[in-house]
C-alpha positions in Angstrom: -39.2 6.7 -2.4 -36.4 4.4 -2.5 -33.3 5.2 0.0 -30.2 6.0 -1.6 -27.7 3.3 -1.5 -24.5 4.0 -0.2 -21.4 2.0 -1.5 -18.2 1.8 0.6 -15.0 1.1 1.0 -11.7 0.3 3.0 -9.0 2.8 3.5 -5.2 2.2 2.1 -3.1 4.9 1.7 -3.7 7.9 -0.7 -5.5 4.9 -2.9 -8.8 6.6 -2.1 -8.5 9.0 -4.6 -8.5 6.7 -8.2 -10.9 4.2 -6.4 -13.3 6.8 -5.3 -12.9 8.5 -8.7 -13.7 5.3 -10.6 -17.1 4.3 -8.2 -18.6 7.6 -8.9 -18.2 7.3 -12.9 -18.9 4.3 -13.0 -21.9 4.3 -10.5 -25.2 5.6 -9.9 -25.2 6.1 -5.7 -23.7 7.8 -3.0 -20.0 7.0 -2.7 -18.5 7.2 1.1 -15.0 5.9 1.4 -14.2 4.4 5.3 -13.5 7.0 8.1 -10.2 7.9 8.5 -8.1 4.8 10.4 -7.8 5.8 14.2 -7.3 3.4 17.3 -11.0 2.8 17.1 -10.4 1.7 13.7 -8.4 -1.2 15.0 -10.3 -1.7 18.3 -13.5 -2.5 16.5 -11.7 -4.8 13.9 -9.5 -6.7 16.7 -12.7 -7.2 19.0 -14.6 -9.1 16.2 -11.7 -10.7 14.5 -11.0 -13.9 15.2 -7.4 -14.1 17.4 -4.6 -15.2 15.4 -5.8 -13.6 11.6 -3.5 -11.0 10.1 -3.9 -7.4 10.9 -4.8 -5.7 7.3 -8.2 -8.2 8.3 -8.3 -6.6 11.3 -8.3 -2.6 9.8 -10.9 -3.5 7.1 -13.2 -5.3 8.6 -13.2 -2.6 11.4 -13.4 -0.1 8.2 -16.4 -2.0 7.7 -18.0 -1.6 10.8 -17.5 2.3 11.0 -18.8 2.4 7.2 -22.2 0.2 8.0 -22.7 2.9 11.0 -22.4 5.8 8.7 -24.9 4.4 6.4 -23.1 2.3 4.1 -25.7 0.0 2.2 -22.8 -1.6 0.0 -19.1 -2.7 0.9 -16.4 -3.5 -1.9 -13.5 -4.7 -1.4 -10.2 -5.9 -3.6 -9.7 -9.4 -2.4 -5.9 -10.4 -2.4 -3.3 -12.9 -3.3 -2.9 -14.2 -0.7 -5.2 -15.8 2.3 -6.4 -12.5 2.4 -8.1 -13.8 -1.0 -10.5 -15.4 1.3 -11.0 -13.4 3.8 -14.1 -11.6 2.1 -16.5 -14.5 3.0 -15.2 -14.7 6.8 -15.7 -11.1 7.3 -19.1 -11.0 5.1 -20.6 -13.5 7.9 -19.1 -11.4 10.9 -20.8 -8.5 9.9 -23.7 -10.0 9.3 -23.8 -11.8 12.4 -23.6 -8.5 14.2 -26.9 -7.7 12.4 -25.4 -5.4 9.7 -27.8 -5.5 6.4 -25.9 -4.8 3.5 -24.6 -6.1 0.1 -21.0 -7.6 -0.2 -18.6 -7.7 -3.7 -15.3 -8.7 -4.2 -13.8 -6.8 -7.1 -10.8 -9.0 -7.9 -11.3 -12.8 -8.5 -7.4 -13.8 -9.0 -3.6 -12.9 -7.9 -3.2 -10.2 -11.0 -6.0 -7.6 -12.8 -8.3 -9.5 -14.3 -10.7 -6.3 -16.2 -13.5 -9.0 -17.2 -14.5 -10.0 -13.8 -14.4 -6.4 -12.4 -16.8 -5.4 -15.6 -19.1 -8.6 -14.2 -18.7 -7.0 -10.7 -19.5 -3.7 -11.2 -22.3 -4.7 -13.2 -23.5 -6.8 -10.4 -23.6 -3.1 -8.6 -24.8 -1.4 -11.5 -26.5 -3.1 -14.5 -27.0 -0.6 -16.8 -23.3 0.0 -16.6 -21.8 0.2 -20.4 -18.6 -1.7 -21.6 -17.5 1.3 -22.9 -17.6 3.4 -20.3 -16.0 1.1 -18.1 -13.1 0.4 -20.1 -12.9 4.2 -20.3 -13.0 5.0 -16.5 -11.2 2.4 -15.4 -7.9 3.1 -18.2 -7.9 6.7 -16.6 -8.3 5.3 -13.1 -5.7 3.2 -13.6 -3.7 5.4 -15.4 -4.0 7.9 -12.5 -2.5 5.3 -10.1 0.4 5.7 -12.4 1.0 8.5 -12.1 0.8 8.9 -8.0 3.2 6.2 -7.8 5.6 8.1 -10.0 5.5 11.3 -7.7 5.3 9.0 -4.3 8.7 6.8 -5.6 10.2 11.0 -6.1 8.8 11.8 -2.6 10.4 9.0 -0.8 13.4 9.6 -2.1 13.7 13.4 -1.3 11.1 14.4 1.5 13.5 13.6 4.2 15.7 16.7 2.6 13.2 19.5 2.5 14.5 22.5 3.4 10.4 23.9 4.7 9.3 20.5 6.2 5.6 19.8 5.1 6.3 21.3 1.6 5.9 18.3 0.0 3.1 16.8 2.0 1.3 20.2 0.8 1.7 20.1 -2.3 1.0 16.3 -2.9 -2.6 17.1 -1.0 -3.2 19.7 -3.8 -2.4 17.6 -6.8 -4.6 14.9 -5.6 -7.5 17.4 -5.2 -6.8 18.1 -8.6 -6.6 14.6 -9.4 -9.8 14.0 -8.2 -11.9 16.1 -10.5 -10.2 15.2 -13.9 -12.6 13.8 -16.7 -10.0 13.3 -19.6 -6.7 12.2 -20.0 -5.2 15.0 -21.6 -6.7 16.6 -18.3 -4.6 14.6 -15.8 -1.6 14.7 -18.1 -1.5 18.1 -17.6 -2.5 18.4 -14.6 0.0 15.5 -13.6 3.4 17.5 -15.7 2.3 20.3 -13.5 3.0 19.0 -10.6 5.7 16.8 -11.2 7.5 20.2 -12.5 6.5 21.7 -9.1 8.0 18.8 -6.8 10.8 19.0 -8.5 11.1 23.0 -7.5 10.8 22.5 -4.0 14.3 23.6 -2.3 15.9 20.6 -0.8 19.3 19.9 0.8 20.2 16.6 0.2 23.9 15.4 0.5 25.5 13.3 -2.5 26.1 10.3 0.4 23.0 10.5 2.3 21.8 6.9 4.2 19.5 4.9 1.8 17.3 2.3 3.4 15.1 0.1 1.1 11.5 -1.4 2.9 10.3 -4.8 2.0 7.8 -7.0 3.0 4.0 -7.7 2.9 1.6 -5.3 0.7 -0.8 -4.2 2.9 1.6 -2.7 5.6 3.6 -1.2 3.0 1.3 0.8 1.6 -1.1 1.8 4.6 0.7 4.2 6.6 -1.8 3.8 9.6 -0.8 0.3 9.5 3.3 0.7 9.6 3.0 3.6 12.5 3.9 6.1 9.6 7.2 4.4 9.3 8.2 6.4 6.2 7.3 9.6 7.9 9.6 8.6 10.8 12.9 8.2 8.2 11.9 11.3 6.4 12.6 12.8 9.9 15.9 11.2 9.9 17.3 12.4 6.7 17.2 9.2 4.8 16.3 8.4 1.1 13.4 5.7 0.9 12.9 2.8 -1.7 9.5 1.4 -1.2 8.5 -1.4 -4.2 5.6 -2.3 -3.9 2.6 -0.2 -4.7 -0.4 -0.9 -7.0 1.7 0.0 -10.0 3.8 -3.1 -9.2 0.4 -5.4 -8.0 -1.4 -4.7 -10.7 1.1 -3.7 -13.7 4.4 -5.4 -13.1 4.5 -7.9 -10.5 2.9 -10.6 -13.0 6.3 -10.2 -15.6 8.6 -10.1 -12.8 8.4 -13.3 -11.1 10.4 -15.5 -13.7 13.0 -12.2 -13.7 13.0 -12.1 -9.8 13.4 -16.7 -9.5 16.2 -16.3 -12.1 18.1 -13.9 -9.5 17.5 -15.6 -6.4 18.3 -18.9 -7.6 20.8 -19.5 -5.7 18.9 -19.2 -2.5 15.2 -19.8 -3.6 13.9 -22.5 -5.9 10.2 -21.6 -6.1 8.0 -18.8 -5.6 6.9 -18.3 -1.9 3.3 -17.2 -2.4 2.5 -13.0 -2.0 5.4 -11.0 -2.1 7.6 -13.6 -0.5 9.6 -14.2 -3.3 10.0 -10.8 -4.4 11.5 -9.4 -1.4 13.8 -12.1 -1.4 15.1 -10.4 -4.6 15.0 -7.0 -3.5 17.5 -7.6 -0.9 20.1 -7.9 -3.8 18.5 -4.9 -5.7 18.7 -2.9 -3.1 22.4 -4.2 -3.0 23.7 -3.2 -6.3 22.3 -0.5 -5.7 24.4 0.8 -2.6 21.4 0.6 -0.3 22.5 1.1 3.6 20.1 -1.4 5.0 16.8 -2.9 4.6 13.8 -3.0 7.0 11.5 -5.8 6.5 7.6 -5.2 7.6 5.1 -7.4 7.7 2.0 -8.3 9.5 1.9 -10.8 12.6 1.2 -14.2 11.3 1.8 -13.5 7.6 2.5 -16.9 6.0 4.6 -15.8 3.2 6.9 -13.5 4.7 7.5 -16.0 7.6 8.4 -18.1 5.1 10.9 -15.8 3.6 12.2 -14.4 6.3 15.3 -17.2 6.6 15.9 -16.9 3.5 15.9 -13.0 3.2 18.7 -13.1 6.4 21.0 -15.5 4.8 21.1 -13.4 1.9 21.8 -10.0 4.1 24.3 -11.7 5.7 26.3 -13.0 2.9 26.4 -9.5 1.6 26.9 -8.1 4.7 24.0 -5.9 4.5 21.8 -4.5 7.7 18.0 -5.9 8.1 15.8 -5.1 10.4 12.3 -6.8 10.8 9.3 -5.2 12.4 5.9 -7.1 12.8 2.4 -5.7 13.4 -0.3 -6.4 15.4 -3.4 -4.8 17.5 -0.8 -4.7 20.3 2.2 -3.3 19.0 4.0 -0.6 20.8 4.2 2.6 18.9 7.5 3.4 21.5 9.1 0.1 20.7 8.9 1.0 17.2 10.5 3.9 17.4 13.0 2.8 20.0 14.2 0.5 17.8 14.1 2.4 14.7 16.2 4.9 16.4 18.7 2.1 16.8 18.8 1.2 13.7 19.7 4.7 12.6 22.1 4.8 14.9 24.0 1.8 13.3 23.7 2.1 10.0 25.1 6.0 10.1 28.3 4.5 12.4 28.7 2.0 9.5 28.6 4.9 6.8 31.1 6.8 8.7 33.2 4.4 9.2 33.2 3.4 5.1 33.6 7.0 5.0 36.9 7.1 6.4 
């Protein structure tokens, strides 16, 4: 009897939910997402990684290796537009060096969406897979992402005010169960206006002046909390409102129609796009801006191209509108204290300054 195969994937944020969702309509095996990140996570990446990559190659490929122990037969993963773009075939020959059997698929080809090479993909995985039923699957999928980052941009900006801390943390863990075993979309429509009614009940004491800090900066450690040391948790704790724009709404939906929108703003500073995200956070500086942010903190990975690259450009722009940045940048070695520490600092500053406005 043939063995089950197994197909796998890398952690990132509450993103496990559509993605799992979508592999097990769409296929006919065993779907195991990655163990949940820990230390070991990045230990095992870090020691077979070689030294200077970026980190989010570090947590999936050490994904990978705690997925091949539990069994995993096939590994997928998104591909990026970035270098990360080509960072499937590096880490496809370390694992396999480190005598790892398994098959190996890259589901996006290009910077934006591209639905006919993921149909080619997925048919690569499963051949009997119909058009129709991927074009079905995938619309909900998608369509559930949608609607998560509609009730994560509402968290952000009201978590840090709950009057029962962990209500909404509770309550977004039920709605993603529920999420999970929709099969139409009148189902998650429903199931979605539910909750978005229900979020919007939870008690909350938020002042009309509270501190608003806007984060920026490369994808991956934006959206994987693991990755950012649960930065967004640790402003929740400080009573601020968070802005957060980029999640797969924007990559996949939106980013490809805002680039001229974004070059036209920033002309002034930037001439051409900077590759990644790097132009867009220059842009969001002055968004955040008009909109009477408080400050910006800037996150990115060590050794991320891009966002070195806009880094200059993103503090000439704070300082000529006199708006606070702070930058923090990731690696396997970054304290978890110094973090903090200088979070804490941060804080500390930008409430002074809104006092002192205040006045």
């Amino acid at each position: 009897m043939k063995k089950q195969e197994i197909v796998s994937f890398p952690q990132l944020g509450n993103y496990y939910v559509p993605f799992t969702f979508l592999l097990k309509k769409l296929l006919k095996k065993e779907i195991k997402m990655a163990p949940p990140i820990t230390k070991k996570t990045i230990e095992l990446g870090t020691k077979y990684s070689p030294d200077f990559v970026c980190i989010p190659f570090k947590y999936n490929l050490g994904n990978f290796i705690e997925s091949l122990e539990n069994g995993a037969t096939i590994l997928v993963q998104a591909g990026g537009g970035c270098r990360y773009g080509y960072y499937a075939e590096v880490q496809e020959q370390i694992l396999k060096d480190l005598g790892y059997h398994f098959k190996f698929y890259t589901l996006l080809n290009q910077r934006y969406f591209a639905p006919t090479y993921l149909y080619k993909t997925l048919k690569q995985i499963e051949p009997k897979l119909s058009f129709i039923k991927y074009a079905y699957f995938t619309l909900l999928a998608l369509k559930m992402v949608q609607d998560m980052d509609k009730i994560d941009h509402f968290i952000r900006g009201n978590i840090g005010f709950e009057k029962k801390k962990g209500s909404f943390e509770k309550l977004q863990k039920e709605m993603l169960q529920k999420f999970s075993k929709v099969h139409t979309f009148l189902g998650l429509s429903l199931i979605y206006h539910k909750y978005k009614k229900k979020f919007k009940e939870i008690p909350i004491d938020k002042p009309n002046n509270c501190l608003k800090v806007g984060i920026i900066g490369e994808l991956y450690s934006s959206m994987e909390p693991f990755s950012n040391y649960f930065l967004e948790k640790e402003l929740a704790k400080m009573n601020i409102e968070v802005k957060r724009f980029t999640d797969l709404t924007y990559l996949l939906f939106q980013k490809v129609h805002a680039e001229k929108k974004y070059l036209k703003k920033i002309s002034k500073y930037c001439k051409y796009t900077i590759g990644a995200d790097g132009m867009d956070n220059v842009a969001r500086c002055l968004l955040l801006k008009e909109h009477g942010y408080d400050g910006v903190i800037h996150i990115k990975p060590f050794g991320c191209t891009p966002e070195i690259g806009a880094m200059p450009i993103i503090a000439k722009i704070c300082s000529d509108l006199n708006l606070p940045i702070i930058y923090f940048s990731f690696d396997s070695n970054t304290s978890e204290v110094g973090i903090k520490t200088r979070l804490e600092a941060f804080y500390d500053m930008l409430k002074m300054r809104k006092e002192e406005k205040n006045e």
